[in-house]
C-alpha positions in Angstrom: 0.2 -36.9 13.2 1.7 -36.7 9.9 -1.8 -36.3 8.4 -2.1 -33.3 10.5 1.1 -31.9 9.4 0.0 -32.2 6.0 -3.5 -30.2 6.9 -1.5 -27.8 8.2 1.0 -27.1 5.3 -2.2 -27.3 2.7 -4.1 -24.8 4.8 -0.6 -22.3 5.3 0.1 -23.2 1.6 -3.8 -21.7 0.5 -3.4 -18.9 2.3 -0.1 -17.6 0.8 -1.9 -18.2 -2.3 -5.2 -16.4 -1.4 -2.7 -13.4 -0.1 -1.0 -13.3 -3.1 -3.6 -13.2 -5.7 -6.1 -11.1 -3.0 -8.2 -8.4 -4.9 -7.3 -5.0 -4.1 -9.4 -3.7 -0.8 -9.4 -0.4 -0.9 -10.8 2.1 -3.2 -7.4 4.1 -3.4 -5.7 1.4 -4.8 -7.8 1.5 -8.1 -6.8 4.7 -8.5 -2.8 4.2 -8.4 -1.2 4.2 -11.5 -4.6 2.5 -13.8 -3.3 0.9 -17.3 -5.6 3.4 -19.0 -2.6 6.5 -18.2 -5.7 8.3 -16.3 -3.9 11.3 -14.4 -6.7 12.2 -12.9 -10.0 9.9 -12.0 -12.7 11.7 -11.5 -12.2 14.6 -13.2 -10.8 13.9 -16.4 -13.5 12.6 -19.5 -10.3 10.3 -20.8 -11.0 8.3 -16.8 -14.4 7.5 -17.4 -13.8 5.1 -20.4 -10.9 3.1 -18.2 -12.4 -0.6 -18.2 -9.5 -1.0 -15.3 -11.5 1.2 -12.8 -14.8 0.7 -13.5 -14.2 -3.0 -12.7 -12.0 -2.4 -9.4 -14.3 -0.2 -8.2 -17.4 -2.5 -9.6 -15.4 -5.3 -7.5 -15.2 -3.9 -4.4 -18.6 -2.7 -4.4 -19.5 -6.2 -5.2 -17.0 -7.0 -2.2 -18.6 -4.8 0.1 -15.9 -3.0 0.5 -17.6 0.3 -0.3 -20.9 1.6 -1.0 
């Protein structure tokens, strides 16, 4: 029983984790408020040297999250 408990709490304990630290999931995310002061992604020549979105979008493609 106790054993049990204890898988139980490790499990619950992981998932707050995994929730915490989750990658972002969707594609508008990367573009809200990116380190590189990018106003506009997309259509600005300043966005497409952001590191910060080429690797969240490169993530969730990775993901699956987009194609």
């Amino acid at each position: 029983m106790v054993r049990d408990l204890m898988l139980c709490l490790q499990e619950v304990a992981l998932e707050f984790v995994r929730k915490k630290y989750r990658v972002t999931q969707q594609v508008a995310e990367c573009f809200e408020n990116p380190p590189c002061g990018c106003i506009n992604p997309g259509k600005e020549l300043q966005c497409e040297d952001c590191s910060h979105l080429e690797s969240c979008l490169s993530n969730l493609k990775a993901q699956g999250f987009y194609n």
